[in-house]
Every structure is written in C-alpha cells, then in structure tokens.
LUMLUMTI-369951 format. One record per residue: z, y, x of N, C-alpha, C, O in turn; residue in one letter. Coordinates in steps of 0.001 Angstrom, whole numbers, padded with zeros to 6 digits, always signed. Layout:
ZYXZYXZYXZYXa...
This chain:
-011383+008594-000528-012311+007486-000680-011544+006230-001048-010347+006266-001331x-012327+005027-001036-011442+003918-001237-012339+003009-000702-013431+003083-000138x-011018+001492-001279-011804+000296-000247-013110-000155-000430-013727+000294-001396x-013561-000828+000193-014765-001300+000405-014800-002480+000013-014085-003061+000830x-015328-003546-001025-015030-004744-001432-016238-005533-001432-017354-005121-001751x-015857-007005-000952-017302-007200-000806-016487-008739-000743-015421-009064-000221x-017500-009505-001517-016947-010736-002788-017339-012056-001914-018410-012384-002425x-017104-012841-001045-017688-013912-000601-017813-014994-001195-018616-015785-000701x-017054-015415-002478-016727-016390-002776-016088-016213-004547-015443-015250-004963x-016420-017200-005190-015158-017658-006162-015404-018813-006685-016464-019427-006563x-014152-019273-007474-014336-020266-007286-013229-020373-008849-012236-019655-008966x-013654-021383-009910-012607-021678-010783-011827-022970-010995-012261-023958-011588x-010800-022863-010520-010027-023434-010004-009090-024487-011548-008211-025332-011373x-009517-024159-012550-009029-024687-013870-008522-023562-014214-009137-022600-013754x-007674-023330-014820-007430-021985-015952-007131-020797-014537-007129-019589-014771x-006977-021144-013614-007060-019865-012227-008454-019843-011641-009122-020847-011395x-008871-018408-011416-010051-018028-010570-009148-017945-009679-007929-017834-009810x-010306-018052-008020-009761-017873-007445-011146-016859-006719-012306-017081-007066x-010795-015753-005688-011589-014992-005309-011247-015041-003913-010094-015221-003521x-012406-014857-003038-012743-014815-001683-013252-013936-001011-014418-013871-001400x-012988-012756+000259-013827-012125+000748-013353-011455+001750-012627-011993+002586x-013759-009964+001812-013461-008667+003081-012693-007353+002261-012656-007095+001057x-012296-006877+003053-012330-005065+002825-012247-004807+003919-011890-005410+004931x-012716-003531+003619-013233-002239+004521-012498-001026+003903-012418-000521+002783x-011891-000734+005406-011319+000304+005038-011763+001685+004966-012967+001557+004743x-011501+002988+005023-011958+004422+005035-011462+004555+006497-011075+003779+007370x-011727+006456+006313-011670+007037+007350-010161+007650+007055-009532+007701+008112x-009499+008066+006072-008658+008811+005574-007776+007617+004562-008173+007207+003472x-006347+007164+005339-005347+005943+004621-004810+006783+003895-004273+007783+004372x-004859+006512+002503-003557+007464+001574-001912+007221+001439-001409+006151+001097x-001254+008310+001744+000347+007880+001496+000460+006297+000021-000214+006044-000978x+001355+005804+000508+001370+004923-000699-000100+003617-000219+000241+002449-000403x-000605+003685-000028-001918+002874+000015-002988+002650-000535-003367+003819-000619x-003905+001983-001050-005217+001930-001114-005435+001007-002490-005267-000206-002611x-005750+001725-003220-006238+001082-004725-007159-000429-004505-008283-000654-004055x-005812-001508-005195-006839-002636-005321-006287-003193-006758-005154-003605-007005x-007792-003049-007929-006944-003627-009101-007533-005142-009292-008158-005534-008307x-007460-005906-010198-007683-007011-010590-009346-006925-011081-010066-007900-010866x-009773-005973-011600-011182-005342-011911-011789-005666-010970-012603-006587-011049x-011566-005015-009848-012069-004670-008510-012376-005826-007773-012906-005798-006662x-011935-007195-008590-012005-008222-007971-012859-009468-008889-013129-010597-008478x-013120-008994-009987-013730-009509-010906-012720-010334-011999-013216-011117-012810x-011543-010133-011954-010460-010617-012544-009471-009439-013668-009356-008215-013605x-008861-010483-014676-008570-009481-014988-006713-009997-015222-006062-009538-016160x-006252-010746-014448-004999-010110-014097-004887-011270-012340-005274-012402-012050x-004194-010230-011641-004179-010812-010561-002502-011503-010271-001558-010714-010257x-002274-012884-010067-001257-013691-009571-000803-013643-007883+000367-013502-007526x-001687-013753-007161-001470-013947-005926-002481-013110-005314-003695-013285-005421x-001875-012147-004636-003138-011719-002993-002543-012082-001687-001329-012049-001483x-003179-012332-001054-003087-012146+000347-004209-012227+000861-005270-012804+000626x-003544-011131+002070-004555-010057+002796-004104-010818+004299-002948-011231+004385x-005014-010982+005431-004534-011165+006615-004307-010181+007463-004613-009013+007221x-003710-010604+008602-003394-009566+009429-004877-008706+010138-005946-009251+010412x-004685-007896+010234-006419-007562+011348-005480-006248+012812-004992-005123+012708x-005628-007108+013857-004919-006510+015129-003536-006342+014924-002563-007091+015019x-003702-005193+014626-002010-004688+014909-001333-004563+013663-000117-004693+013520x-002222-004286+012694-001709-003929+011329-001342-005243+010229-002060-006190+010553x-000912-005421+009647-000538-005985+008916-000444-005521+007323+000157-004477+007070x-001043-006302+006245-000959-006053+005122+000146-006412+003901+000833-007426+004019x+000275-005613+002823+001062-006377+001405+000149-005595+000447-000532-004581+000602x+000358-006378-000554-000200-005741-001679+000958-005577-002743+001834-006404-002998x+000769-004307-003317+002041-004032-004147+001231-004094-005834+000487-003371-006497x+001890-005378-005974+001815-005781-007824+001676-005202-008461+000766-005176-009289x+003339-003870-008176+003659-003083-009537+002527-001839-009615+002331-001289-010699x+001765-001408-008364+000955-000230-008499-000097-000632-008133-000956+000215-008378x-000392-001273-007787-001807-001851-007414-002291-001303-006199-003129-000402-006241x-001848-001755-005082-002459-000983-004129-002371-001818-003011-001440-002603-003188x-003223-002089-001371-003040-002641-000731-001775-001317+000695-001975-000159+001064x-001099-001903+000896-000350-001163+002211-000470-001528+003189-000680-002716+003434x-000376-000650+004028-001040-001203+005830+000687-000676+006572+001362+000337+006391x+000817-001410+007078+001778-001294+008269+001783-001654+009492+001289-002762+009703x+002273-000948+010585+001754-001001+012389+003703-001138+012738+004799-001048+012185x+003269-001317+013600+004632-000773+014746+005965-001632+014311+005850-002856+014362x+007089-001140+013931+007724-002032+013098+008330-001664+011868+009388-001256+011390x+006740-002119+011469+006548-002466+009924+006673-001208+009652+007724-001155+009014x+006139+000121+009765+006400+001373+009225+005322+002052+008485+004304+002338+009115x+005386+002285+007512+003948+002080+006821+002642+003290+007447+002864+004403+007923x+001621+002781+007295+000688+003869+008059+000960+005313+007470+001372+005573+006339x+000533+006481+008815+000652+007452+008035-000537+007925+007081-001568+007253+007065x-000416+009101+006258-001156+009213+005491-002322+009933+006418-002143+010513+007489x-003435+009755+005784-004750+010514+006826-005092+009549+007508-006318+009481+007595x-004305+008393+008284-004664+007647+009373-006530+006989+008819-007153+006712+007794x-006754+007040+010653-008727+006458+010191-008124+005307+010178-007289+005121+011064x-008334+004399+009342-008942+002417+009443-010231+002212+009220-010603+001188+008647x-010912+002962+009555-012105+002717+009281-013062+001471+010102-013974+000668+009905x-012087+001989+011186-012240+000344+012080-012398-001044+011655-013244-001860+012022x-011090-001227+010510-011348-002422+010255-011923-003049+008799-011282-003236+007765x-013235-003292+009045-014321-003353+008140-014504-005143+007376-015135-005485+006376x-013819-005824+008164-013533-007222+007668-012477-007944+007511-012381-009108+007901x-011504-007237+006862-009955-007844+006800-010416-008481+005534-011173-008067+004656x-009766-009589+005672-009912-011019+005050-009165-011142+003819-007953-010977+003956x-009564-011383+002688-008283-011471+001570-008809-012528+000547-010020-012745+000546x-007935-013262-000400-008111-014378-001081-006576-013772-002450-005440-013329-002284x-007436-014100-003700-006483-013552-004641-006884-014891-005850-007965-015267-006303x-005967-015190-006002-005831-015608-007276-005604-014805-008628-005156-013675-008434x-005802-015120-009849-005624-014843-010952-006626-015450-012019-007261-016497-011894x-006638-014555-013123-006912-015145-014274-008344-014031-015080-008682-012848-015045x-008777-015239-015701-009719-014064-016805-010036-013554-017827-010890-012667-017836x
C-alpha cells in the first residue's frame, strides 16, 4: 500500500509553492520506505520536505529516491512489514516548484 496524503494548505510563496498537511501511514512499512513524489504533492519538483517527528519515530525524506523513511530506537531504520498505521497525522510542509 502507500501513504495517505491529505493537502491542508498551499500557499505561493513567489516563484516557490509551498505545501501543507498530514500522512498516514499503512499497515505494512516497506524496506527502503514509503513513496513520496513531488506529484503526490501537487508540485512538480520538490526543494525542501520536512516531516515531524510523531512519538518515537522520527522522519527523512530521501531526494534521490523519493521516499519518506521512518526510524525508532537509535535511528535504525524501521523494519520492513512494521504496522504505522497508527500514525495517521504526521505533519509535513514541502517546498518546491511548478
């Protein structure tokens, strides 16, 4: 499956959009992490994400493949299969362009 995206906001910022909202995660985390492209966000190249923390986990988003990564414990990336399904409102704000 994949994330759950859900748009609170945007906003154009002069030649940068900027985008506002949630994800929701699945039941099943994939090795590597969780498809997030610039599409997916209504953009079509993305400059900046950040994702906040939600409990224990902590996020990055990786540029070169497009994907969000979840890491627990210290910093070890989730395993694959793991449920997040729990966390249904992790917070993220991305810049880019259109």
């Amino acid at each position: 499956m994949a994330l759950t995206i859900t748009i609170d906001k945007t906003e154009n910022t002069g030649s940068i959009m900027m985008t506002r909202g949630t994800i929701a995660f699945d039941s099943s985390y994939p090795t590597n992490g969780e498809s997030l492209t610039a599409n997916d966000l209504g953009l079509n190249t993305l400059d900046v994400v950040m994702i906040s923390p939600n409990t224990a986990t902590v996020f990055e988003y990786d540029y070169t493949n497009s994907k969000v990564k979840a890491y627990r414990g210290a910093l070890a990336e989730v395993s694959n299969g793991t449920d997040l399904s729990a966390m249904t409102a992790v917070k993220f704000v991305a810049f880019g362009r259109l």
